[in-house]
Each structure stands twice: as C-alpha cells, then as structure tokens.
C-alpha positions in Angstrom: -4.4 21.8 -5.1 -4.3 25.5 -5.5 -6.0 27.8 -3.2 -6.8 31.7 -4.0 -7.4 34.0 -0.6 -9.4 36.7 -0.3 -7.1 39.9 0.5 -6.5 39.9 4.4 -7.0 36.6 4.8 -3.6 35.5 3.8 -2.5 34.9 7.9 -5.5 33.0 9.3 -5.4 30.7 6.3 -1.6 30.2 7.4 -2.8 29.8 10.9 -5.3 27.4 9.9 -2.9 25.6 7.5 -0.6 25.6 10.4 -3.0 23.3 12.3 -3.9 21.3 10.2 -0.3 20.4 8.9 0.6 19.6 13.0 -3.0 17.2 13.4 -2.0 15.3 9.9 1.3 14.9 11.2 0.7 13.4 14.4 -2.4 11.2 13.1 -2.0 10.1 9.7 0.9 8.0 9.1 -0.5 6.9 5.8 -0.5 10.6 4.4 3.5 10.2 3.0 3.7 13.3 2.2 1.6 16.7 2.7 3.3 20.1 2.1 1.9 23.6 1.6 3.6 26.1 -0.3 3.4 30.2 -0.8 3.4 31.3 -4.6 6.6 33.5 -4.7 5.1 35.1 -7.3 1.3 35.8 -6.3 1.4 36.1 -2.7 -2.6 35.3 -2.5 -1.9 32.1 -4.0 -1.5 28.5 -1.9 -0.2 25.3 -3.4 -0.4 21.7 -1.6 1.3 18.7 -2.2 -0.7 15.1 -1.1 0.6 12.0 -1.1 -1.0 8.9 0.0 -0.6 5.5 0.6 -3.3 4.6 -1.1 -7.3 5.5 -1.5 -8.0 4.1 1.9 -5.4 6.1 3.2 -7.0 9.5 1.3 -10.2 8.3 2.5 -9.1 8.4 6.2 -7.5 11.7 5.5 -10.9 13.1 4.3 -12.6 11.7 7.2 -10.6 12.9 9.9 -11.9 15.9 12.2 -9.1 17.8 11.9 -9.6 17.7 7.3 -13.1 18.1 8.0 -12.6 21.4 10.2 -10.4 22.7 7.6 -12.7 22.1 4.7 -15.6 23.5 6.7 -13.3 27.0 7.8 -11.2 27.2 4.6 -14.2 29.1 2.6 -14.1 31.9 4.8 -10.6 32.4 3.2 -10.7 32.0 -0.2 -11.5 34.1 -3.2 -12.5 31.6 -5.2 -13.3 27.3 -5.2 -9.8 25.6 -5.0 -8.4 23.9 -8.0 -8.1 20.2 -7.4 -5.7 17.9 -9.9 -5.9 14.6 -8.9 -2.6 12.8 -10.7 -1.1 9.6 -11.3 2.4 8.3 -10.2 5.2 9.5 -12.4 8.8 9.5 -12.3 10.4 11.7 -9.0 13.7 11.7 -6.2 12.5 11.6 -2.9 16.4 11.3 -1.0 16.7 9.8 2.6 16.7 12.8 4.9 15.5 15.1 3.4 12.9 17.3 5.6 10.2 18.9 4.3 9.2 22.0 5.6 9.9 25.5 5.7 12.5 25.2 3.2 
C-alpha cells in the first residue's frame, strides 16, 4: 500500500502510524508481518508491508479498533486515496532473527 501526504502532514501521519504499529503488535498475532517504510526518494511518500496468516486473520485486522481509528484519521493526512495491491505468495528469505523495524 502506498500512501501520499498532504505537505505538513508528514509527522502526525508518523505519529499515527506509530500507534497503530504498537496496537497491531500487541493484539494481532496473526498479522506476521506489518512494516511501514519512508520513500528515500519522495519524502511525502509511505509504503506498508502486510502479511497475514490468512483472510480471517486480515479480516480481524480490519475489524480491530485500533485499524478502524486509523482508517477513519488517515484521510486528514493524505494527498490523495492510497494505492492498494493486494498480491499472491511468491518466492522470498525471511531469516530467523531478523527484526524488523527501524532499520
């Protein structure tokens, strides 16, 4: 998913983003894998990384206060609607121990 933010609005959506990342964390142990990232080269530009166990797992996701605060206060935010790629399993290296994060 790829988010565009309205100039000045880079550091609440962080703040927001923030929160959200902390609730999925601690409530959602079928989301495997949820990581934001800054475009290095478009500064306005927000890239996230799902994973899920499976749809019910998604659906859970979507249904949890914390997503649904977020979907309701991201608009504020953004320049324009987010673009959504919903993908298929392909080939990948995940390697034990290895944190994602601010890296």
């Amino acid at each position: 998913m790829r988010f565009k933010l309205a100039p000045g609005h880079e550091e609440a959506f962080d703040r927001l983003v923030a929160v959200t990342v902390a609730q999925i964390a601690a409530l959602e142990p079928e989301t495997l894998v949820y990581v934001t990232h800054r475009d290095a080269s478009s500064p306005d530009t927000r890239v996230f990384y799902e994973l899920y166990a499976d749809e019910a797992a998604f659906a859970a996701h979507e249904s949890a206060p914390h997503t649904r605060r977020f979907l309701a206060e991201r608009a504020a935010h953004l320049a324009a609607a987010p673009e959504v790629w919903r993908v298929s399993p392909g080939a990948g290296v995940v390697r034990p121990g290895v944190a994602l994060g601010d890296g």
